[in-house]
N, C-alpha and C positions, 0 to 999 in steps of 0.2 A: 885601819892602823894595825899594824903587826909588831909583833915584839918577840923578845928574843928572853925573857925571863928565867922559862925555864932551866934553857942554856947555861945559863949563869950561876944560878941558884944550884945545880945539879954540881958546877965546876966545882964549888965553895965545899960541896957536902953538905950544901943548906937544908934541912926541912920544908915544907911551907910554913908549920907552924910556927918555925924560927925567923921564917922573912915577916910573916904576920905578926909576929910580937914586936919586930924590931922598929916595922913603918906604921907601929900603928891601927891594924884591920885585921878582918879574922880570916882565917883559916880557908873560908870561903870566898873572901875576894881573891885569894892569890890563885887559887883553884879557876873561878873566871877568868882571872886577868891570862893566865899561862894558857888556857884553852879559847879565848880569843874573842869570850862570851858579852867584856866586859872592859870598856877601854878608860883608862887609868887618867884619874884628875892629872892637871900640874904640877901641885905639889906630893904627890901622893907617889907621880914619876920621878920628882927628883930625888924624892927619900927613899925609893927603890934601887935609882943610882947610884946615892951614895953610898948606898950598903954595901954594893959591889965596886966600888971605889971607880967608877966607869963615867964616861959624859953619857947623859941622857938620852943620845942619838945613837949610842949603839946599844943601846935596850928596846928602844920606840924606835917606829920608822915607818913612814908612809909608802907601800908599795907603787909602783907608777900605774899613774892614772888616777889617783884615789884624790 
């Protein structure tokens, strides 16, 4: 799974530490999650999404073949 968080989070001027307070997890998951270490519950993605006010599938996305 691949994600696109970074991306996002960088648009916004987000920190991590401020995606991490907002869903939830620390400082260190968004750190895995963004480097690709560590792939993101259900709900853990949607509260990621909604923080970027985005549907879920342009954050997460299964590359072909996967």
């Amino acid at each position: 799974m691949e994600n696109r968080v970074i991306k996002h989070r960088k648009a916004l001027k987000m920190t991590q530490e401020e995606l991490a307070k907002q869903v939830g997890v620390t400082r260190q998951t968004i750190i895995s999650i963004e480097q690709g270490k560590y792939v993101a519950s259900l709900p853990l993605a949607l509260k990621i999404a909604r923080v970027f006010k985005v549907p879920v599938e342009e954050i997460f996305y299964l590359e072909e073949g996967e």
